[in-house]
Each structure stands twice: as structure tokens, then as C-alpha cells.
C-alpha positions as CSV (number, residue, x, y, z in Angstrom):
1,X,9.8,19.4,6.7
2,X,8.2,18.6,3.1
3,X,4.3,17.7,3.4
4,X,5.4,14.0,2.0
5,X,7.7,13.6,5.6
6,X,5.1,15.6,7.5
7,X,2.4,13.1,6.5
8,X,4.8,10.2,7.4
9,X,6.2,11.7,10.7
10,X,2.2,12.5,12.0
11,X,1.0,8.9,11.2
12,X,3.8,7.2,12.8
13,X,3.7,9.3,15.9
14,X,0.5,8.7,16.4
15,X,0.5,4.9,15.8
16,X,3.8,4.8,17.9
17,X,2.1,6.5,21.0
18,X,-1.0,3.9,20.8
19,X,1.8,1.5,21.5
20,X,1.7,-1.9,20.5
21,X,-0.7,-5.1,20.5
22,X,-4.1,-5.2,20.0
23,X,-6.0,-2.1,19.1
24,X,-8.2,-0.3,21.9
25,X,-10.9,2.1,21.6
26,X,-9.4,3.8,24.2
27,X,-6.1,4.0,22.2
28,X,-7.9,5.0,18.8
29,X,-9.7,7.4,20.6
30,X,-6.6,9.3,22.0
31,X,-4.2,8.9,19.1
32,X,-6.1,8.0,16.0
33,X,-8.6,9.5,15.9
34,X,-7.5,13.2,15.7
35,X,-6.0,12.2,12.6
36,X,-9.3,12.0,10.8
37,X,-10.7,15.0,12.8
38,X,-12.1,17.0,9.3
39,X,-14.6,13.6,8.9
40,X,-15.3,12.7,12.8
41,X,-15.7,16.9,12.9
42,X,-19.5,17.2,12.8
43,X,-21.2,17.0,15.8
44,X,-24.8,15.8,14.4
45,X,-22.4,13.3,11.8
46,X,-24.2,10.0,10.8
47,X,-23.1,6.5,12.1
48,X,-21.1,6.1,8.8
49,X,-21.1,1.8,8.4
50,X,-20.2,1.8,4.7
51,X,-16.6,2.1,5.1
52,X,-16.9,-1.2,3.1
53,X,-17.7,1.0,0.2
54,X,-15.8,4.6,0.4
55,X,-12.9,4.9,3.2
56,X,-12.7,7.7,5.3
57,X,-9.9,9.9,4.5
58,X,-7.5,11.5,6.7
59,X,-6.6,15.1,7.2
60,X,-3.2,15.0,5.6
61,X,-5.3,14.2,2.2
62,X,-5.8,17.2,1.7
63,X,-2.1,18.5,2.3
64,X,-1.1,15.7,0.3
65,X,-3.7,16.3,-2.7
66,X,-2.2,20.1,-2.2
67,X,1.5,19.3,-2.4
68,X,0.9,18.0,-5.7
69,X,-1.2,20.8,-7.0
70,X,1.7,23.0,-5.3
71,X,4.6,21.3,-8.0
72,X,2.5,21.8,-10.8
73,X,2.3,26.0,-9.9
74,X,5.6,26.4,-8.6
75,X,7.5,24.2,-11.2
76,X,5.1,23.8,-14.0
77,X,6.4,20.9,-16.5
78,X,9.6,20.4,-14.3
79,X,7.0,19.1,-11.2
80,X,6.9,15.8,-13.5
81,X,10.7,14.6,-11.6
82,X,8.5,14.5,-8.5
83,X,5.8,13.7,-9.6
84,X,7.0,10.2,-11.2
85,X,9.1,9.8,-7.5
86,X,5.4,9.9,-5.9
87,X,3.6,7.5,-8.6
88,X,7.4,5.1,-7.8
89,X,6.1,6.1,-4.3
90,X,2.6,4.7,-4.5
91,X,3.4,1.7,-6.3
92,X,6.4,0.6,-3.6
93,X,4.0,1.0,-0.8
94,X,1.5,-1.3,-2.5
95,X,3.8,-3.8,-3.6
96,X,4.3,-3.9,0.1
97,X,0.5,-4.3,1.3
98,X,0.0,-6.9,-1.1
99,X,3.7,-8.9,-0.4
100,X,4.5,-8.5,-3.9
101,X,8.3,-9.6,-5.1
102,X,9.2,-6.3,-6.8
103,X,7.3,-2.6,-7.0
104,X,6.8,-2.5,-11.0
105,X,4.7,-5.7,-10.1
106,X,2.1,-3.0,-9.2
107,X,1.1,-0.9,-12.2
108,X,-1.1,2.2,-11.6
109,X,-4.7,2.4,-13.0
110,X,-7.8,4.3,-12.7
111,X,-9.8,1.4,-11.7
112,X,-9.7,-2.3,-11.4
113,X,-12.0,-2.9,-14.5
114,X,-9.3,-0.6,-16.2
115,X,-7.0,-3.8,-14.9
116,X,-9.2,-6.5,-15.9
117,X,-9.8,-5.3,-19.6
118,X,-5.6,-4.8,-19.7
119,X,-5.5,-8.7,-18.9
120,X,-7.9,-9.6,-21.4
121,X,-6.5,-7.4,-24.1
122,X,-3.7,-9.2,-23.8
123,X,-4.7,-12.5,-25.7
124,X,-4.7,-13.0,-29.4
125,X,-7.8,-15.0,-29.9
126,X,-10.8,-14.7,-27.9
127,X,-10.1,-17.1,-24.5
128,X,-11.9,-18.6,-22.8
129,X,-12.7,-17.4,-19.0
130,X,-14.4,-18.5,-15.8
131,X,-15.7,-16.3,-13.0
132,X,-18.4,-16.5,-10.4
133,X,-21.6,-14.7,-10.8
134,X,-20.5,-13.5,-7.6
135,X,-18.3,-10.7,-9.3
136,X,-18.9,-6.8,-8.8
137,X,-21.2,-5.0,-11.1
138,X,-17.8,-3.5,-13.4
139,X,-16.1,-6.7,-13.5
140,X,-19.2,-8.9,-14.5
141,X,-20.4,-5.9,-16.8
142,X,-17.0,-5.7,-18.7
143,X,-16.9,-9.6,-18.4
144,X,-20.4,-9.4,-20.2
145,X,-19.8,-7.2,-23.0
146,X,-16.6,-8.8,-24.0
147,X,-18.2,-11.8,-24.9
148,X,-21.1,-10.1,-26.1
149,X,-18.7,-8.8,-28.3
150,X,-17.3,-12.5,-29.2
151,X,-14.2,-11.2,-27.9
152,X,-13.9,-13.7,-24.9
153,X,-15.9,-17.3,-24.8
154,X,-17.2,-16.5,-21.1
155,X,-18.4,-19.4,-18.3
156,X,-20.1,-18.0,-15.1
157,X,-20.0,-20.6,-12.1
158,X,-22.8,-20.1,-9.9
159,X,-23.7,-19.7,-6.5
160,X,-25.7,-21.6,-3.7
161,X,-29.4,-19.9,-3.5
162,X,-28.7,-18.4,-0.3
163,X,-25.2,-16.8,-2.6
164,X,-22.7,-18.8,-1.1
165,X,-19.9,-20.7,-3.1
166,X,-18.7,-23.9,-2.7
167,X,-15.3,-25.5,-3.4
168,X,-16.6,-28.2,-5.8
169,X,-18.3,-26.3,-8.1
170,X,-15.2,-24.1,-8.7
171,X,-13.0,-26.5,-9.1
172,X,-15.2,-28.3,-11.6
173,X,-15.8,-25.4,-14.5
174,X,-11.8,-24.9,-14.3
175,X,-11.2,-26.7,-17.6
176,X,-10.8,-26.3,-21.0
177,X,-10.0,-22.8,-19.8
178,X,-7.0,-19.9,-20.3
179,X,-8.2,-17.2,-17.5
180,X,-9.8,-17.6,-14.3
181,X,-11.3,-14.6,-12.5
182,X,-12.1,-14.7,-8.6
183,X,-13.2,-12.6,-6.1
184,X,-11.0,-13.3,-3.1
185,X,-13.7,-11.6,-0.8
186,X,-17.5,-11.8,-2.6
187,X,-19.0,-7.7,-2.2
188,X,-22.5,-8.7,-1.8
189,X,-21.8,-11.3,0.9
190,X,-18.8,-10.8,2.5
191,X,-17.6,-14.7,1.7
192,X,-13.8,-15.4,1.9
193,X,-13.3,-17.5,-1.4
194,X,-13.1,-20.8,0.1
195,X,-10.0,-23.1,-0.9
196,X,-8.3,-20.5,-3.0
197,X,-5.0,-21.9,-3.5
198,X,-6.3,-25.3,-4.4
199,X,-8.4,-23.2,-7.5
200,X,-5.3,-21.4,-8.0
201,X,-3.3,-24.5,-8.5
202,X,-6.2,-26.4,-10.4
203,X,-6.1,-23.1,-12.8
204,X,-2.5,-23.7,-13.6
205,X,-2.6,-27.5,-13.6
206,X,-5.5,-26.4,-16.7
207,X,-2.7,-24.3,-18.5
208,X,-4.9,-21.4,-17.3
209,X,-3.7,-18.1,-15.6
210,X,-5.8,-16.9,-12.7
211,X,-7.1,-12.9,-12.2
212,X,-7.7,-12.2,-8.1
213,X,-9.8,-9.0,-7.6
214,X,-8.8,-8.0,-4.4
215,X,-10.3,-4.6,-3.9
216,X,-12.6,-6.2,-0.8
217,X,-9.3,-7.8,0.7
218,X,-6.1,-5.5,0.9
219,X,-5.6,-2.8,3.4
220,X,-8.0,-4.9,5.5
221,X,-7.0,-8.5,6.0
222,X,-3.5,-10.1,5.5
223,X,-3.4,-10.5,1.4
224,X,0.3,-12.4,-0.1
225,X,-0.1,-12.1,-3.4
226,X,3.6,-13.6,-4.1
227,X,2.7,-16.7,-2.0
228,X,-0.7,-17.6,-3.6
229,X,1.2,-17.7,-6.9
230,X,-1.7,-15.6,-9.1
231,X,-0.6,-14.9,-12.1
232,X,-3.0,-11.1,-11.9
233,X,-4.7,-9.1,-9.1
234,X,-6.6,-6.0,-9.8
235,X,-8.3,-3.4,-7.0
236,X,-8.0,0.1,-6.1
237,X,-8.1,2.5,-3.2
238,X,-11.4,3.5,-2.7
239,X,-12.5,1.5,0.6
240,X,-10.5,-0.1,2.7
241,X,-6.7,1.9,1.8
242,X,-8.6,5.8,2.3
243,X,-7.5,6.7,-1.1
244,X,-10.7,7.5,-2.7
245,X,-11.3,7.1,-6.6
246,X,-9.2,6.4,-8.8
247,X,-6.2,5.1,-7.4
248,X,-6.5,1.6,-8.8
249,X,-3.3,-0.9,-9.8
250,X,-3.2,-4.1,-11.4
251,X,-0.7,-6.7,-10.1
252,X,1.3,-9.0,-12.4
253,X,3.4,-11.8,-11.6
254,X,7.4,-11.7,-11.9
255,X,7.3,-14.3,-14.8
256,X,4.7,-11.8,-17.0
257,X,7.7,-9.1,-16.7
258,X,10.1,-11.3,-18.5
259,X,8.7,-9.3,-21.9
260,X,6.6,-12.3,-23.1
261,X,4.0,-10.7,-21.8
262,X,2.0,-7.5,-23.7
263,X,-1.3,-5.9,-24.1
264,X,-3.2,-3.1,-26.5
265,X,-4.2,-1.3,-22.8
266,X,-0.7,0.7,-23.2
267,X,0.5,4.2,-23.9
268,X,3.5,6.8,-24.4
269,X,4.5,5.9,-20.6
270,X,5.2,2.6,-22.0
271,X,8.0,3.1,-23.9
272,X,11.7,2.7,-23.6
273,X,13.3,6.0,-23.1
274,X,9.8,7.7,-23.6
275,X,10.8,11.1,-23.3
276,X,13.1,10.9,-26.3
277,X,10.5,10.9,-28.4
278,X,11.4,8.0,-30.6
279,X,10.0,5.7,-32.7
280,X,11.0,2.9,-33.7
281,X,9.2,0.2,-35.2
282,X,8.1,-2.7,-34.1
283,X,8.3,-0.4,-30.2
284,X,10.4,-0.5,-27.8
285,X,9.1,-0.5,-24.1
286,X,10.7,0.0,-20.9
287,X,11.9,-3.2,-18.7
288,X,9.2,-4.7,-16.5
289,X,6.1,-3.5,-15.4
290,X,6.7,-0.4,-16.7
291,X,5.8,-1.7,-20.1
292,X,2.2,-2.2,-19.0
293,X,1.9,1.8,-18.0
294,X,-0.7,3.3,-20.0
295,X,-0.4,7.5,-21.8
296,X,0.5,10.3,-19.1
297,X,-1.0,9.4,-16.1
298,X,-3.3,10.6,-13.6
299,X,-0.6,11.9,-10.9
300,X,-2.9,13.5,-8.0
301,X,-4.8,9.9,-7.6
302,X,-1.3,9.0,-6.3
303,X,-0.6,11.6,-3.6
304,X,-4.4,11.3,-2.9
305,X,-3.9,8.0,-1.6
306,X,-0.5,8.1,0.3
307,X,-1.9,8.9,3.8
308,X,-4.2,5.7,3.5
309,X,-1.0,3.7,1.9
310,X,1.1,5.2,4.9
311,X,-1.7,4.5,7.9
312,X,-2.5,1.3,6.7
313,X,0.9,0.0,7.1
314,X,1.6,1.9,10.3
315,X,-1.4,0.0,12.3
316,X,-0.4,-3.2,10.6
317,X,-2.9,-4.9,8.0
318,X,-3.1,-7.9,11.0
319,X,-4.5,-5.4,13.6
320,X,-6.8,-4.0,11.7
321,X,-8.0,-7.4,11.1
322,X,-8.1,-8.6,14.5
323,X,-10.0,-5.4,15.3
324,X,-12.5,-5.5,12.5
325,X,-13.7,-9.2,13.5
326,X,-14.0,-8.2,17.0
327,X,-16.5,-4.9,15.9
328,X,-18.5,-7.2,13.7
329,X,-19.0,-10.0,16.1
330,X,-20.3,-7.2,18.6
331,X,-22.5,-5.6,15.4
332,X,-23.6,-9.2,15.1
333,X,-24.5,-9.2,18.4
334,X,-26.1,-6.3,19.2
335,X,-28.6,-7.1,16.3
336,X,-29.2,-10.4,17.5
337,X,-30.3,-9.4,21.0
338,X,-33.0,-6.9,18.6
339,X,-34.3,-10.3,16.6
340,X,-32.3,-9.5,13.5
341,X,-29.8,-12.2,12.4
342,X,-26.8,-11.2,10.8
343,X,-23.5,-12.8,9.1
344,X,-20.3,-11.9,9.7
345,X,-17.5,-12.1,11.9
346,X,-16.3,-15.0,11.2
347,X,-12.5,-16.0,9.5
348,X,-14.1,-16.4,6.8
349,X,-16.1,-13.6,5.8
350,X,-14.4,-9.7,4.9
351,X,-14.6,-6.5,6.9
352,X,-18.3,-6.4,6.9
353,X,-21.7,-8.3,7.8
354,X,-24.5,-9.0,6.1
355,X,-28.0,-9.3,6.7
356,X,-31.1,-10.7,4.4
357,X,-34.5,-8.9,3.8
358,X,-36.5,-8.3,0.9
359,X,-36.8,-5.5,2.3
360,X,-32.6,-4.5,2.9
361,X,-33.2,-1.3,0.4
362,X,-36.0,0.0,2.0
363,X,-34.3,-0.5,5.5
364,X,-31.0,1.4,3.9
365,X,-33.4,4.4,3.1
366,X,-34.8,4.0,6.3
367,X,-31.4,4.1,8.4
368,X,-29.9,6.7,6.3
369,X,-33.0,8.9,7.3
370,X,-32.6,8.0,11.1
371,X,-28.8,8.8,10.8
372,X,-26.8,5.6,9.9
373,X,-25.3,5.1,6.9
374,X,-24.9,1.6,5.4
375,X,-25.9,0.0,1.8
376,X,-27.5,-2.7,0.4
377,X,-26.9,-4.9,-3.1
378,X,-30.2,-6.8,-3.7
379,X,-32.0,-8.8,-0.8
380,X,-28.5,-8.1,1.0
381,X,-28.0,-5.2,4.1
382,X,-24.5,-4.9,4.0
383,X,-22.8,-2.8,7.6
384,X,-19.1,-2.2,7.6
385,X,-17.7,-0.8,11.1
386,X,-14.0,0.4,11.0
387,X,-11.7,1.5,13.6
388,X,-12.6,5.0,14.0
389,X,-16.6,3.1,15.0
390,X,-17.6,3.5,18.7
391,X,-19.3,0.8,20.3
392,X,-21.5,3.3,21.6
393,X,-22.3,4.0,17.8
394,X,-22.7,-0.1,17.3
395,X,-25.2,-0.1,19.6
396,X,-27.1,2.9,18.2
397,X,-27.5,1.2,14.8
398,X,-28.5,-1.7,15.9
399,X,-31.3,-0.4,17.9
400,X,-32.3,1.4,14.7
401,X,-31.9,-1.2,12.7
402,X,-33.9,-3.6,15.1
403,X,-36.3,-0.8,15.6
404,X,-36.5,-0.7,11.7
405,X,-37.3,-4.8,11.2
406,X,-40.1,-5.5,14.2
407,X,-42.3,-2.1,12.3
């Protein structure tokens, strides 16, 4: 059996023998869990709560990052014919996370920022975007710079004081506008973007097209990108999909794939027959979304993140969901009964919870010290439990944490 079907044929036995319905600790404990037994190996191991920032990989990542490297010294340059069947591979089984209409919808990058410059490279003139201050630090930065640069004219909507963002205000800076750029799930608070089709539609009612970074939303709650009609999503593998760095992909809409659409972010890969080496002039590019791929790409990104791609389907985006609320309203909880108020849990909020302290980074230094692991992103304590979290763990933190607040 070829590590590819090995990796395949694990997962699904595993998930096949927890049975159906709703996820169990018991279940996870007995099926899933030796699946990740390299990360859950060490006995003295941290209470790891920032899943919400790096996923926790599976064994077969490591067979899988191997079977790549294994092509390249067996077969040298002829390991590209696989190689390109994997990157196919990786885009299929995104396209099929996100509900997307067709596989080249998905084009591989390094990073959603990679994504997000592609989009506004694409323009002739300098347009004129909207976004939330509520976007992560590379998507704001690049944002920034680019009309530092003059190269974009940019509007930032802002949030509530306690972060929050409301409908109205959205929907009110979406004019005189040609790209919108939202956050489907805010990273500092955990806020579902409320009444995101009705900004999608405003966007496109503007002449606008609309950007969804969805890094904090797929592989962790239900995401159809073909149904909410964006016109670009951007995100990567590194949290919720256990693909770790670098396996990023930008999403574009059927009617950008008609050839109407181009950008500068392209390469070699790009081209029409690319391996024939020829040039003509103006270029010819392949059909589809392969006329968005960039020069030779990174390849062991993609087998690095098939296990998580392949897992992540198997369980079923839903009952990972319905899981993930049910640990955070116990997390919430937990903390509650200790005098700390916390956020989360709720439809609409992400994977994790949130809790407010001037003090959140000193309390992040503090856990880490005692043995839990979580992060914080200003005033904001962010926690993130997953599937492979014990409630016995839950409780744990929370004493710490509580233990942490009342000194």
C-alpha cells in the first residue's frame, strides 16, 4: 500500500470505528486519539489551548512529508508527475472543505497575505478598498503599505470599543468602492462576521468584488464559499486543517476563470503548455485557475497537509463544530464558577473564547509557566480547546487560570 492510501485507509478506519453522530470523548479517546500519538506522547505535555493558532499534526505527517522527500531521491526530476498529482490532490480536497464549484477554484499559496496581494495586483489603477480594523496583523500590514505606497486608496471600518462589529457600520462604508475585505471569523475576538451575505450583496450591488479571509473558519465550522457568492477567499493550513506553514490557497470565483481575470502575482507555472518552453508574446496561460499559479511551487507544503485535509473531512467539518461549541461552553464554564468571565460558545463566535484583562499577556506568561498553553492579542486572552482536549484538562486550566486572576 502507497503511504498516500496508507494515510487515507488509517484515518478512515479510525473515524469509521468511532461510529457515527456526535463526537464522544470516550470515542476520541479510543479511536482518535492514537492517531496523534507523537504530539499527545509526553507524559509531563502542556494543556495545549492554542490550537486556534498552530494545529496539531498527526502521525502520518511525517510519512506523508517523507513520501515526498522519497520521489525526489528515488526519481529525481521525474518525481515532478507525482508531485503535481499531490498539489491536483491538495487543491480537490480543499475545493471540497470550502464547497467550491470546481478544484482550480483553489490556487496553492504560501500564505493568505501571498493571496490577498495576488487580488490586489490584479487592478490597473489604485482601487479603492474597505476592510475592518478587525483584520490579522499580515492582512492589515499588507493592507497598510499598499496604500502607503498610493497603490490602493484604503478605508478601515471600525469596531465597537469593547471590538465588536456591527451590521450598520459595514454596510454603510460599502460605497464608492471596487474591493471589500472581511474577516468571516475576527482572530482577536472570535466574532462570526455578522450579516455576511447582506455585505456580500451590498458589495456587488456597489460594483465592488468582496475578499473573505477565512483562515479562522474552514476545517472548523461549516464554510460554502459557492453559496455566499464571494468573489475571493484567502487562508491557509496552519490551525484548524493540521497542515502547518505554508500551505495556504486563494479561492476565486467561477466567473474570474473565464480569462478576464489576471494578475502580476504569476509565474512559469502559469503558462499554457509550460514545459515547452515557449514564448510567445503577449503569454499564453493555461485555462482556469491554473493561470493564477505562481513559478515552481513549494510541493512538500502539499503532502504536509494531506493528513489534516483527509481527517478533517473524515469527522465531518459539522461535528467538529458541534463538538468545539460544546468544549467552549464547558471552558466558559469552568472559568465562570473561578470569577473569570469569558466569551465564547456561542453560534456566533469561532473555535475559541475570549477573555479581557489588561493583564491577558502577563496571564499567558503566567499559564505557559504553570503548564497551559494559550495566547493573547492585546487586552484579549484568547483559549482554543480542540477534540483531542480532555475535560479533565478544561478543568485544569481553568483552575490555573482562575488561580492566576484572584492573585
Amino acid at each position: 500500500m502507497s503511504p498516500r492510501a496508507d494515510t487515507a485507509a488509517t484515518i478512515a478506519a479510525a473515524v469509521a470505528a468511532m461510529g457515527p453522530g456526535p463526537l464522544t470523548e470516550e470515542g476520541i479517546a479510543r479511536h482518535i486519539a492514537p492517531l496523534f500519538s507523537r504530539v499527545l506522547a509526553p507524559r509531563e505535555r502542556p494543556i495545549y489551548l492554542a490550537n486556534h493558532s498552530l494545529g496539531r499534526p498527526l502521525d502520518a505527517t511525517a510519512a506523508d512529508i517523507g513520501e515526498a522527500v522519497g520521489l525526489w531521491q528515488s526519481q529525481l526530476g521525474n518525481a515532478w508527475d507525482a508531485w503535481q498529482a499531490e498539489i491536483s490532490a491538495y487543491r480537490s480536497r480543499l475545493a471540497a472543505l470550502m464547497h467550491a464549484p470546481r478544484a482550480d477554484c483553489v490556487v496553492p499559496k504560501t500564505s493568505a497575505g501571498q493571496g490577498l496581494r495576488a487580488i490586489l495586483n490584479s487592478y490597473d489603477r489604485p482601487p479603492r478598498v474597505v476592510a475592518t480594523r478587525g483584520e490579522f496583523d499580515s492582512i492589515d500590514l499588507i493592507l497598510r503599505q499598499y496604500a502607503l505606497r498610493k497603490r490602493i486608496e484604503l478605508r478601515l471600518v471600525d469596531a465597537r470599543a469593547d471590538g465588536m462589529f456591527e451590521p450598520d457600520s459595514l454596510l454603510a462604508a460599502i460605497h464608492d468602492v471596487d474591493l471589500v475585505v472581511l474577516s468571516t471569523v475576527l482572530f482577536n475576538t472570535g466574532q462570526l462576521l455578522p450579516a455576511l451575505p447582506a455585505l456580500i450583496d451590498a458589495a456587488h450591488a456597489a460594483g465592488a468584488r468582496v475578499l473573505l479571509d477565512i483562515y479562522h473558519s474552514l476545517g472548523v465550522m461549516p464554510v460554502d464559499i459557492g453559496a455566499l457568492d464571494a468573489d475571493f477567499a484567502i487562508g491557509a493550513s496552519y490551525k484548524y486543517l493540521r497542515g502547518g506553514p505554508g500551505a495556504g490557497y486563494m479561492y476565486l470565483h467561477p466567473r474570474h476563470l473565464d480569462g478576464g481575470f489576471s494578475t502580476l502575482d504569476i509565474g512559469w507555472f502559469a503558462k499554457k503548455d509550460k514545459f515547452d518552453y515557449l514564448r510567445p508574446d503577449p503569454p499564453e496561460f493555461a485555462p482556469g485557475g491554473d493561470a493564477l499559479l505562481e513559478s515552481t511551487p513549494p510541493v512538500l507544503t502539499c503532502y504536509q497537509a494531506r493528513a489534516g485535509q483527509l481527517f478533517t473531512a473524515a469527522v465531518g467539518v459539522s461535528r467538529l463544530r458541534e463538538y468545539s461549541l460544546a468544549q467552549q461552553r464547558m471552558l466558559v464554564g469552568l472559568l465562570a464558577e473561578r470569577g473569570v468571565r469569558a466569551e465564547g460558545g456561542s453560534e456566533d463566535r469561532g473555535a475559541f473564547i475570549v477573555t479581557r484583562s489588561a493583564k491577558a499577556r502577563a496571564w499567558a506568561r503566567e499559564l505557559e509557566r504553570r503548564g497551559v498553553i494559550v495566547d493573547s492579542r492585546g487586552d484579549i486572552l484568547r483559549l482554543c480547546p480542540d477534540l483531542l482536549s480532555t475535560q479533565a484538562e478544561l478543568g485544569r486550566a481553568a483552575a490555573q487560570l482562575g488561580d492566576i486572576a484572584a492573585s
